[in-house]
N, C-alpha and C positions, 0 to 999 in steps of 0.2 A: 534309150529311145531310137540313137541314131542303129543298132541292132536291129530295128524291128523294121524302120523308114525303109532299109533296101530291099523289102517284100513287096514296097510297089510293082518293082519292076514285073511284077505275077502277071500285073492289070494287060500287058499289052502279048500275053500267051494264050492262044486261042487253043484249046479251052484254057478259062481261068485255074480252074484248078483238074488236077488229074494226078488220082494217089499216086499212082506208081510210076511217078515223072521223076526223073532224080534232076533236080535246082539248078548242079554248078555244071556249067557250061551251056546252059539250056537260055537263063535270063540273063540278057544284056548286064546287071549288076553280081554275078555269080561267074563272071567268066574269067579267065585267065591274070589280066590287067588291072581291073578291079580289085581282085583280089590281092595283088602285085603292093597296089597302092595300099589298101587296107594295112597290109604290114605295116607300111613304111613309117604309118602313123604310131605304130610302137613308139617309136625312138623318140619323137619330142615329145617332150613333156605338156604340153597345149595341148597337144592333140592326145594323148596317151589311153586315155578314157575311151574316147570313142575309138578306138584301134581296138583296144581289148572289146568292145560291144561288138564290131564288126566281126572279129575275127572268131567269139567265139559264135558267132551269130554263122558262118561258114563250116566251122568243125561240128555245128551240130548236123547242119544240111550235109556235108558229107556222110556223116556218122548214117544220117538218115537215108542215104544212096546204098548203104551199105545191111540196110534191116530190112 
């Protein structure tokens, strides 16, 4: 779920949606830092789950920069 949660950050890109926007770097939760963090959440164990949601939740947004 938490995968899906940092699509909010869509709500506050004027316009909401625009096909051929590529995500990372564009929405505050796709930028740089975010992202940084998302890794870091690999490593514990607690957190491990939602690391991997996030992170594959960014390689597909890239992948998708890239189609």
């Amino acid at each position: 779920m938490c995968g899906l949660l940092i699509d909010v950050d869509h709500l506050l890109a004027d316009p909401i949606y625009e096909p051929n926007r590529c995500s990372i770097g564009f929405h505050p939760l796709h930028t740089a830092i975010p992202i940084a963090l998302y890794g870091l959440l690999l490593f514990h164990p607690k957190t491990r789950l939602v690391g991997i949601g996030l992170t594959i939740h960014i390689l597909l947004d890239i992948s998708d920069c890239y189609i």
